[in-house]
KEDRENPA-795353 format. One record per residue (C-alpha): residue number from 0; residue in three letters; chain; x, y, z. Coordinates in steps of 0.1 Angstrom, whole numbers, padded with zeros to 4 digits. Example, Ala and Ser with C-alpha at 12.3 -4.5 7.8 and 13.67 -1.06 7.14 Angstrom:
<rs>
<r><seq>0</seq><type>ALA</type><mol>A</mol><x>0123</x><y>-0045</y><z>0078</z></r>
<r><seq>1</seq><type>SER</type><mol>A</mol><x>0137</x><y>-0011</y><z>0071</z></r>
</rs>
This chain:
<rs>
<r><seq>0</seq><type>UNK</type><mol>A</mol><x>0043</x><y>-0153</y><z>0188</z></r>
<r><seq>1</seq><type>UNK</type><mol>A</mol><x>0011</x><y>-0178</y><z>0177</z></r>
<r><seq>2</seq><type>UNK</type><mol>A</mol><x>0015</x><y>-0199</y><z>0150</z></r>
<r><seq>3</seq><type>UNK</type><mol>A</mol><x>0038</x><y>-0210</y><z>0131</z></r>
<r><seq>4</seq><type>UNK</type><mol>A</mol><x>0072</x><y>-0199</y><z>0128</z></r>
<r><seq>5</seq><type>UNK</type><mol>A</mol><x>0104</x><y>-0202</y><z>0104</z></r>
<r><seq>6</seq><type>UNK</type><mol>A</mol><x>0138</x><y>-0190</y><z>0099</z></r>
<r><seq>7</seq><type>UNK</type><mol>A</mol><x>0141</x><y>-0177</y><z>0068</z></r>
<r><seq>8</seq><type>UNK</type><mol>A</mol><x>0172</x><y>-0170</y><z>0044</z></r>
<r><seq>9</seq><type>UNK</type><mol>A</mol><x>0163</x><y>-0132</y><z>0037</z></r>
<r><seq>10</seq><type>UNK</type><mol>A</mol><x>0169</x><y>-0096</y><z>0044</z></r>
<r><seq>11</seq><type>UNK</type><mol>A</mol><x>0136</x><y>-0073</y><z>0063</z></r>
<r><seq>12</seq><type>UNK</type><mol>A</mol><x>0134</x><y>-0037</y><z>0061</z></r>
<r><seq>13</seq><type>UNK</type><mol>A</mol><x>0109</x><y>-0010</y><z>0058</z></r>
<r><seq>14</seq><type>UNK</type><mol>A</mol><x>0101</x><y>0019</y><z>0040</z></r>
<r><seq>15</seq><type>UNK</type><mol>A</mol><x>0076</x><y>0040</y><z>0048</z></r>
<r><seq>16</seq><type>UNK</type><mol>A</mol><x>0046</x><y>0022</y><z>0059</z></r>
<r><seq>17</seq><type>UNK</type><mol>A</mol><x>0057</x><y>-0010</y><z>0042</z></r>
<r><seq>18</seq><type>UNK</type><mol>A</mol><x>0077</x><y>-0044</y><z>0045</z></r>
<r><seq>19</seq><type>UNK</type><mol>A</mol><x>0103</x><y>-0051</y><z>0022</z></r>
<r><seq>20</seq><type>UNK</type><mol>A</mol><x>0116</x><y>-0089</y><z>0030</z></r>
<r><seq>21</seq><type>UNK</type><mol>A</mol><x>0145</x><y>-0096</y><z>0003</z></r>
<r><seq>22</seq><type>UNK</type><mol>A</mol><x>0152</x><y>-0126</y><z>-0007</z></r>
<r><seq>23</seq><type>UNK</type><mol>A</mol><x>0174</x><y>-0151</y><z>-0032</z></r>
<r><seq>24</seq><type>UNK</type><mol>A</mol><x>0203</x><y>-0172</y><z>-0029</z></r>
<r><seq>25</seq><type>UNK</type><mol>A</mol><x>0240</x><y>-0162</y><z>-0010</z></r>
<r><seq>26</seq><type>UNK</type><mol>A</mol><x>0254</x><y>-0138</y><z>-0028</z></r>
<r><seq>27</seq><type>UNK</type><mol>A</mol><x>0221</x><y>-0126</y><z>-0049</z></r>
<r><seq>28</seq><type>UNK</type><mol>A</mol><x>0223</x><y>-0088</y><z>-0038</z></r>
<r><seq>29</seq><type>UNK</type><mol>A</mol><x>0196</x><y>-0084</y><z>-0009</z></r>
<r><seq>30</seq><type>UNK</type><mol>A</mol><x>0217</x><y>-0070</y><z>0017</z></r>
<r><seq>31</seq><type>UNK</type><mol>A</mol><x>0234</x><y>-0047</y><z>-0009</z></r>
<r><seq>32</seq><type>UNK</type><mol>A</mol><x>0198</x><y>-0035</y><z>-0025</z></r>
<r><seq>33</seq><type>UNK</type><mol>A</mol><x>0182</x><y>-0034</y><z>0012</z></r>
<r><seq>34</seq><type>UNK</type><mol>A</mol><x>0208</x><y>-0014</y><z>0022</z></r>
<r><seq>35</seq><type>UNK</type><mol>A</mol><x>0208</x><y>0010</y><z>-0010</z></r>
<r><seq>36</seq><type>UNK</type><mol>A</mol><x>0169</x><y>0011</y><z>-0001</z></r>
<r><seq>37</seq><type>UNK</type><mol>A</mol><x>0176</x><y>0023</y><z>0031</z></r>
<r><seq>38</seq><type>UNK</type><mol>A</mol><x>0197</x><y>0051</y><z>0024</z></r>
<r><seq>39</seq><type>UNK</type><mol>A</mol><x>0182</x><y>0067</y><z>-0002</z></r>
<r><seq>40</seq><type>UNK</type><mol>A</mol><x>0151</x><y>0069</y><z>0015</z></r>
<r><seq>41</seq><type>UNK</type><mol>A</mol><x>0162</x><y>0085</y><z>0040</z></r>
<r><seq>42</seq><type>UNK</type><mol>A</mol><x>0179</x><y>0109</y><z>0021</z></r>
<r><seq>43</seq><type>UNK</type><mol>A</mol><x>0148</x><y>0116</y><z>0006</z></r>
<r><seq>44</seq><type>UNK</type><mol>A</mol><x>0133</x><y>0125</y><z>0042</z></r>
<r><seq>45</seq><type>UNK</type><mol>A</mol><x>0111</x><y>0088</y><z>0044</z></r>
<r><seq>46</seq><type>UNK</type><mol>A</mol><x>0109</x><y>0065</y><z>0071</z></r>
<r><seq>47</seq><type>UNK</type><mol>A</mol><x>0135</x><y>0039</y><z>0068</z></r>
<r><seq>48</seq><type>UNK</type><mol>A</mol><x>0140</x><y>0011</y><z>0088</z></r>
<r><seq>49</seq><type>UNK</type><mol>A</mol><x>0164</x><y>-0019</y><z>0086</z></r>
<r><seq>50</seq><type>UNK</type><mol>A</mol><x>0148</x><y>-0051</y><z>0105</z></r>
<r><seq>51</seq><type>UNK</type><mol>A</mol><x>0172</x><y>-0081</y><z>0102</z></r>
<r><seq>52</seq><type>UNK</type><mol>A</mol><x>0197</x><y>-0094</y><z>0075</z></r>
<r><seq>53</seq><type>UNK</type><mol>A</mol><x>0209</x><y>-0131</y><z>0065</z></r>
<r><seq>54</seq><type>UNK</type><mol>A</mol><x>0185</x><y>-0148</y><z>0087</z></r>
<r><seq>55</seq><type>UNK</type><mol>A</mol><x>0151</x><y>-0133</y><z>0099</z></r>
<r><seq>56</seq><type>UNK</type><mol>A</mol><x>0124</x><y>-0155</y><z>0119</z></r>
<r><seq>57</seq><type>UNK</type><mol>A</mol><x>0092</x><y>-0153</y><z>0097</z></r>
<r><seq>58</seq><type>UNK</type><mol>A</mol><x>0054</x><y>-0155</y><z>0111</z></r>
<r><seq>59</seq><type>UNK</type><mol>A</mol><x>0019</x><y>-0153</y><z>0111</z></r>
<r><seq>60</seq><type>UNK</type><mol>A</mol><x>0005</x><y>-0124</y><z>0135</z></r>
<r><seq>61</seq><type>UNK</type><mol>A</mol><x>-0032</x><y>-0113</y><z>0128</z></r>
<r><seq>62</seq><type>UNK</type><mol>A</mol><x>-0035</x><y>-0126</y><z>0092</z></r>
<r><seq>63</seq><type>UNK</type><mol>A</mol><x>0001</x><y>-0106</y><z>0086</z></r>
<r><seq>64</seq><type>UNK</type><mol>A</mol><x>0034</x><y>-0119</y><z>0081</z></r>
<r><seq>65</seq><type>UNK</type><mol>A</mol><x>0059</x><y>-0103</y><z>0104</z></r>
<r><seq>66</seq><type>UNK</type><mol>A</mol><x>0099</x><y>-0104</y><z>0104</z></r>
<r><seq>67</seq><type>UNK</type><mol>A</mol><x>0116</x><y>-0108</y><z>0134</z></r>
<r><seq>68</seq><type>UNK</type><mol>A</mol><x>0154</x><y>-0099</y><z>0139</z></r>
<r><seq>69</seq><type>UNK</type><mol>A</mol><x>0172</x><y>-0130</y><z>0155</z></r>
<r><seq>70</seq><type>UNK</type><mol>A</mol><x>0189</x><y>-0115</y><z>0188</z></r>
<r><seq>71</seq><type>UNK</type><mol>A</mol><x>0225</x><y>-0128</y><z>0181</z></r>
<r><seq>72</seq><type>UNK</type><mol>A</mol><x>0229</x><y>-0110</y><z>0150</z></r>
<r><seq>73</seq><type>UNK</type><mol>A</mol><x>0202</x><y>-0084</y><z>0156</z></r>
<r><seq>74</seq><type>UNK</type><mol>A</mol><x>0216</x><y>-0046</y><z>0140</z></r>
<r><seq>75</seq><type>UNK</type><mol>A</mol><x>0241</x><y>-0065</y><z>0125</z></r>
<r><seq>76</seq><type>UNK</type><mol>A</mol><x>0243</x><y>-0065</y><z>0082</z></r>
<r><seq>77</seq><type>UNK</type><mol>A</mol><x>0271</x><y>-0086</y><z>0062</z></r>
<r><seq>78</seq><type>UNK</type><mol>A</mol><x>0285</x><y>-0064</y><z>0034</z></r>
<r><seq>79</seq><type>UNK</type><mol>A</mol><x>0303</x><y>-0093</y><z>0011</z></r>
<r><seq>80</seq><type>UNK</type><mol>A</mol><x>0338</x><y>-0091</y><z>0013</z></r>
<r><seq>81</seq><type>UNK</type><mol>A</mol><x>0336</x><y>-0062</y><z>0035</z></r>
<r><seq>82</seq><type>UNK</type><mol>A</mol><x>0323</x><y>-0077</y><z>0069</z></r>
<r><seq>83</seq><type>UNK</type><mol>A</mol><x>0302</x><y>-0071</y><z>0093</z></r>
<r><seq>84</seq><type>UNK</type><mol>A</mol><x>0286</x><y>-0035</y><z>0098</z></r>
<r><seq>85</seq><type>UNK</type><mol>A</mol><x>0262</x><y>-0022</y><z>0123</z></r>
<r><seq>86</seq><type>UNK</type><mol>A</mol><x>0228</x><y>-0010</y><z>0113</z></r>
<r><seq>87</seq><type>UNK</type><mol>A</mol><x>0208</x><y>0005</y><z>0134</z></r>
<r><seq>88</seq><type>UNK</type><mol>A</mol><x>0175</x><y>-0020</y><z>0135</z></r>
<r><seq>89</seq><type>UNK</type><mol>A</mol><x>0139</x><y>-0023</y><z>0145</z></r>
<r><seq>90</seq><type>UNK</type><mol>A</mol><x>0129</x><y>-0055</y><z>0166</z></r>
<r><seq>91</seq><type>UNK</type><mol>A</mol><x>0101</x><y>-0070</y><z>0141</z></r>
<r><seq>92</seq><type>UNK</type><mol>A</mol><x>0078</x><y>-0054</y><z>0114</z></r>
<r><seq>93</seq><type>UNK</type><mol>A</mol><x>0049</x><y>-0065</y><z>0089</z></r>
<r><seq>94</seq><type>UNK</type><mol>A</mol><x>0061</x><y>-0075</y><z>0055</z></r>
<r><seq>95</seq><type>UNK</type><mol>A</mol><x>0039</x><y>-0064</y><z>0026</z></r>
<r><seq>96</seq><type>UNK</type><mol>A</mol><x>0061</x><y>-0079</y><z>-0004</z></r>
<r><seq>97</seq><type>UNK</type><mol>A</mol><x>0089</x><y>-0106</y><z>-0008</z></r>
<r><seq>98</seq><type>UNK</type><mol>A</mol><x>0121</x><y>-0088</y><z>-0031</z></r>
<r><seq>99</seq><type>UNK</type><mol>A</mol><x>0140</x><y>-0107</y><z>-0055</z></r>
<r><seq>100</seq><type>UNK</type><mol>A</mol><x>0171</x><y>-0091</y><z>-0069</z></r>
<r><seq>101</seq><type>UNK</type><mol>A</mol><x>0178</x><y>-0098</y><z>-0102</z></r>
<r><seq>102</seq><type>UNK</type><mol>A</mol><x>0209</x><y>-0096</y><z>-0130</z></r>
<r><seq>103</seq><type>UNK</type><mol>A</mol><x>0191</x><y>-0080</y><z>-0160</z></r>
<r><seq>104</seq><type>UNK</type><mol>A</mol><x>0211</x><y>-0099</y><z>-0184</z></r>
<r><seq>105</seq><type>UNK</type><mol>A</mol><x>0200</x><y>-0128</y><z>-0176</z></r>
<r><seq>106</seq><type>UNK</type><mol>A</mol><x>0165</x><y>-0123</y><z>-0158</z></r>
<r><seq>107</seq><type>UNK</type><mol>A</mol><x>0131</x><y>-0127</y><z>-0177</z></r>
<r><seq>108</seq><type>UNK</type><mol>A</mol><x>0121</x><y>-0093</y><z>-0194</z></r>
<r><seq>109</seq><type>UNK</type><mol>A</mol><x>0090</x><y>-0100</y><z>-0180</z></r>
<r><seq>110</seq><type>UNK</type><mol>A</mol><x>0082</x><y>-0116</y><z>-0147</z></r>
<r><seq>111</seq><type>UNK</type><mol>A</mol><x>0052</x><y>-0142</y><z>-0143</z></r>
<r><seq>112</seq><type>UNK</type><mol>A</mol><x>0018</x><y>-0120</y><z>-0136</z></r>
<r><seq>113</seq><type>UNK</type><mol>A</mol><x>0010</x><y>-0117</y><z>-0100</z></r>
<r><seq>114</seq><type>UNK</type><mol>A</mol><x>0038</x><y>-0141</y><z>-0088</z></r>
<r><seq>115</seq><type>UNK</type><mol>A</mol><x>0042</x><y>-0148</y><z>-0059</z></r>
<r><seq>116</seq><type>UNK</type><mol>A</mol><x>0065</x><y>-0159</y><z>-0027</z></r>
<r><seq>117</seq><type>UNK</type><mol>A</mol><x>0055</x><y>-0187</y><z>-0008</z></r>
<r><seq>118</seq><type>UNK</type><mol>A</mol><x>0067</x><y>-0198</y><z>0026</z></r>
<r><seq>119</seq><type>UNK</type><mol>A</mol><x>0058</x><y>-0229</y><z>0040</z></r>
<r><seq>120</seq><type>UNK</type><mol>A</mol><x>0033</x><y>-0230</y><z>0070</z></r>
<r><seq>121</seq><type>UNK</type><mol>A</mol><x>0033</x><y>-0191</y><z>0071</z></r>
<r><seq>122</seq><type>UNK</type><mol>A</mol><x>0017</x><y>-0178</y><z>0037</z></r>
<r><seq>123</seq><type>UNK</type><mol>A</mol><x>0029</x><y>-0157</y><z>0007</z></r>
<r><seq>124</seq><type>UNK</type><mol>A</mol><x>0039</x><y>-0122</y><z>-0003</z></r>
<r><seq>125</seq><type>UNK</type><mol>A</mol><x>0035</x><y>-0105</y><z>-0036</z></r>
<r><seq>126</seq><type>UNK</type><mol>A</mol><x>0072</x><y>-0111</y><z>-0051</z></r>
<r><seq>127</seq><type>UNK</type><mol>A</mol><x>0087</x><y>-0082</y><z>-0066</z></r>
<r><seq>128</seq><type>UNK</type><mol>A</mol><x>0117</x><y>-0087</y><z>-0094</z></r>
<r><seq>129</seq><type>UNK</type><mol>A</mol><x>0143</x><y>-0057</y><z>-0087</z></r>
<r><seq>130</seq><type>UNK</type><mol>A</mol><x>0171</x><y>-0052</y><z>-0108</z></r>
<r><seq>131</seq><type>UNK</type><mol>A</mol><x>0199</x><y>-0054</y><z>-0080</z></r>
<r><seq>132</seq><type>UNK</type><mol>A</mol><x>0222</x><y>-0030</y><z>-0102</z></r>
<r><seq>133</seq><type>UNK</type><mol>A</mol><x>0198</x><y>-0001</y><z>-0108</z></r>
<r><seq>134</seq><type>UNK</type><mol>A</mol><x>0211</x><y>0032</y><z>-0097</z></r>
<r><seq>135</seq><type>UNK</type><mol>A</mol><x>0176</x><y>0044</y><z>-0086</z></r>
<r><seq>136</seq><type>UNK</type><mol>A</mol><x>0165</x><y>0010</y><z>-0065</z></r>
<r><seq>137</seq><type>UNK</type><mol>A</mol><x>0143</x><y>0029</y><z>-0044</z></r>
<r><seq>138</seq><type>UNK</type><mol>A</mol><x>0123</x><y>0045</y><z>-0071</z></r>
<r><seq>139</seq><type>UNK</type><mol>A</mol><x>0119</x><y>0014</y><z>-0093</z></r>
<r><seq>140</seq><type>UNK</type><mol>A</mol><x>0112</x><y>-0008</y><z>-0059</z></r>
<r><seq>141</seq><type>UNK</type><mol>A</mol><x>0082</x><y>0017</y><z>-0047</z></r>
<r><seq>142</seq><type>UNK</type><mol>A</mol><x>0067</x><y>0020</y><z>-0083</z></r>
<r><seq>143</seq><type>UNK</type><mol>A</mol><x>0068</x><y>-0015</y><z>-0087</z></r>
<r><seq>144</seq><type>UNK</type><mol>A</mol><x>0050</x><y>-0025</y><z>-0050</z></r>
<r><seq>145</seq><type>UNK</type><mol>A</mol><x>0021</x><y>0005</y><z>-0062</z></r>
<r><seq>146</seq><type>UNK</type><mol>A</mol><x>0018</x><y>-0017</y><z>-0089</z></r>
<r><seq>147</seq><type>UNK</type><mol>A</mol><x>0013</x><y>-0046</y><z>-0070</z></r>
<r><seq>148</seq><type>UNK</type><mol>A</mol><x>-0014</x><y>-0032</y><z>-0046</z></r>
</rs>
């Protein structure tokens, strides 16, 4: 690794060609709408990979940001109240957008324009606003990062 580097509070996956890194406070839904992600993708037929949840280590590679699983709880997801499940994971992948879930009752009906995630020392990611209920989260989460490219 070159450059910086920071453990971040987040969940990485990918779909298809791109990097998903959820993030939000405990409890917010990113394990539970990376995980939803996952599996409908690949019952669709797509590439779908799970990267890290909880805690991923966040840096700058080639002007990209990458996610890193941390080895002690590498393939390892925490399903709230349920415990600890393993996932089968990739070591580290470039992350194209930050994910926030969001309640829909109480989020903003529209999000700031071209908002943005920032993490210090390492850059930002184009923050998408999910709705961490939503019974098609893949669908909504793709059409919303083609929006954002």
């Amino acid at each position: 690794m070159s450059g910086t580097v920071r453990n971040q509070h987040a969940t990485a996956i990918v779909i298809g060609t791109q990097g998903f890194l959820f993030v939000g406070p405990s409890g917010s839904g990113k394990t539970t709408s990376a995980l939803a992600c996952l599996a409908e993708a690949r019952t669709l037929g797509q590439f779908a990979a799970f990267v890290g949840d909880d805690q991923v280590i966040v840096s700058l590679r080639a002007e990209r940001i990458v996610a890193e699983a941390i080895d002690t709880i590498a393939g390892q997801a925490e399903l709230r109240g349920a415990g600890i499940v393993d996932v089968p994971a990739i070591a580290a992948a470039v992350m194209d957008f930050a994910v926030l879930p969001v309640e829909v009752a109480t989020s903003e009906r529209i999000p700031p324009e071209d908002e943005q995630f920032e993490m210090e020392s390492i850059g930002a990611l184009p923050l998408l606003r999910l709705p961490a209920t939503s019974t098609q989260i893949l669908d909504q989460l793709l059409r919303l990062a083609a929006s954002r490219r």
